[in-house]
N, C-alpha and C positions, 0 to 999 in steps of 0.2 A: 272754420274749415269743415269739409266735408268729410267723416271718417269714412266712407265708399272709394273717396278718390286716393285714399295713403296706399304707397307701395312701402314694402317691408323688406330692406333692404340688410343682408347676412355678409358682412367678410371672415372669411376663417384666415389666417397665417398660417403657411408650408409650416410643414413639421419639421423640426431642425434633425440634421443628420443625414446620412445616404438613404436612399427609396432602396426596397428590398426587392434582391437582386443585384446590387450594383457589386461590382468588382474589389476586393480588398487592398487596400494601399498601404505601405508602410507597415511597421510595426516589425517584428522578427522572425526571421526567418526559420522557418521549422529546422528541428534540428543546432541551432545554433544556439552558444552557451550565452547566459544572462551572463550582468555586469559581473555577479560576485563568484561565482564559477571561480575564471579564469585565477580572481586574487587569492581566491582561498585554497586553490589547488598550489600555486606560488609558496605558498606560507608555508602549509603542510610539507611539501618540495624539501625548502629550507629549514623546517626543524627536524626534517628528514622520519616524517610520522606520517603513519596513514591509518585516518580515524577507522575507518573501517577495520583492519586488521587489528586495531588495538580494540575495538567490542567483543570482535570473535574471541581476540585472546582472552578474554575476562569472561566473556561466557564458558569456554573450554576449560579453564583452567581454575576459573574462582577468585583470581591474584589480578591486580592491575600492579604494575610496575610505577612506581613513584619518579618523578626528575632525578633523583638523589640514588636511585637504580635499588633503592628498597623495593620487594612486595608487602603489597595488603591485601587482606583477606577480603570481598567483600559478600555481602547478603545473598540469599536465594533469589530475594525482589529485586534486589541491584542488577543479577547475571539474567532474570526476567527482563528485565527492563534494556538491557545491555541487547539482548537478543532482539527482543521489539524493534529496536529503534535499529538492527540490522539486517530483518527481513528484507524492508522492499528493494533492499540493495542489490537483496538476492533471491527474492520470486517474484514472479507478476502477480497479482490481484488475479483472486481468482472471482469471475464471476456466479452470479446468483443463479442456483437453476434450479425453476418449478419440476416439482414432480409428479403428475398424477396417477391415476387410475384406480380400477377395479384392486378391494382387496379382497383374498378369501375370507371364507368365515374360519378357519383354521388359524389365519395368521392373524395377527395382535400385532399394533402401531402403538411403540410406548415413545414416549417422550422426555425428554432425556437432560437434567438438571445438571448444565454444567459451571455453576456456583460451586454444587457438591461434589463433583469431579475435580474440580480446581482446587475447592479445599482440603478434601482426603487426600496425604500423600499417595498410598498404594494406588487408588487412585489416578492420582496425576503420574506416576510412573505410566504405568498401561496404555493410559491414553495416549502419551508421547512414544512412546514406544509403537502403540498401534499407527500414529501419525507417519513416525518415520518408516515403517514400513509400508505402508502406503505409498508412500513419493520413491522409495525406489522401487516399488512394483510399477509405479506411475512410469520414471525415467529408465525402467528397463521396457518397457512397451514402447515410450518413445523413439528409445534409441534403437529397440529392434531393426526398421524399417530401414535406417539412416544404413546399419549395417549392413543389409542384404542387398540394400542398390546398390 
C-alpha cells in the first residue's frame, strides 16, 4: 500500500448530557421543601418541640431542660456551640468585602489575633458586646428608612 494514498479518518462521540444553554427540566422547584423538611417538622409538631427555641433557651439561660422536666447546667463551649448551630436560623451570611486604599502615614493598620480574643475572657466579653452593638446600630439604620416611608 501506498502511505500517500491513506486518509485518516477521526470519530469523536457527542458528549453526554444537555449542550449548554439548554433549558432546565425537572428537578425542584425553588422554594419548595426537600423530602425531609416536611417529616421533620411533623415530629417536632408531635413532640410539641421546637429545636430552635430550645438552642436559644440553652444559650440564654445555661440550663437545657431534661424529658423528666429536670435542669442541667451545661458548658461555656456547649451554650457556644448551642448558639453556632442557631445563627444562620437567624442571620444571612454576610458577605466578604475588599477594602482598599490610600493610608496616611499617621495611621497604623494592626492586625488583630482572634485566637487571643477568643481565648482571653475580658477579652471575649468586649468583643461580643462590641458585636452586639453593632448589629443594633446596624438594624437601627435599617429600620430607619422602613419607618419614615
Amino acid at each position: 500500500m501506498d502511505e500517500q494514498n491513506q486518509e485518516l479518518v477521526v470519530t469523536t462521540k457527542p458528549k453526554p448530557g444537555f449542550r449548554p444553554g439548554h433549558p432546565k427540566f425537572g428537578g425542584r422547584q425553588p422554594g419548595s421543601l426537600n423530602i425531609k423538611t416536611p417529616s421533620a417538622r411533623a415530629i417536632a409538631q408531635k413532640l410539641k418541640v421546637d429545636p430552635l427555641e430550645w438552642l436559644l433557651r440553652a444559650v440564654a439561660t445555661g440550663l437545657v431542660t431534661n424529658a423528666d422536666g429536670t435542669k442541667t447546667p451545661i458548658s461555656a463551649a456547649n451554650r457556644i456551640a448551642a448558639a453556632t448551630a442557631a445563627v444562620p436560623y437567624l442571620h444571612s451570611k454576610r458577605s466578604n468585602v475588599h477594602v482598599s486604599g490610600q493610608i496616611d502615614s499617621d495611621q497604623q493598620v494592626r492586625k488583630l489575633d482572634m485566637l487571643k480574643i477568643i481565648m482571653t475572657p475580658e477579652l471575649q466579653i468586649a468583643a461580643e458586646a462590641l458585636a452586639f452593638a453593632a448589629l443594633e446600630q446596624e438594624d437601627a439604620i435599617v429600620a430607619t428608612p422602613k419607618l419614615l416611608g
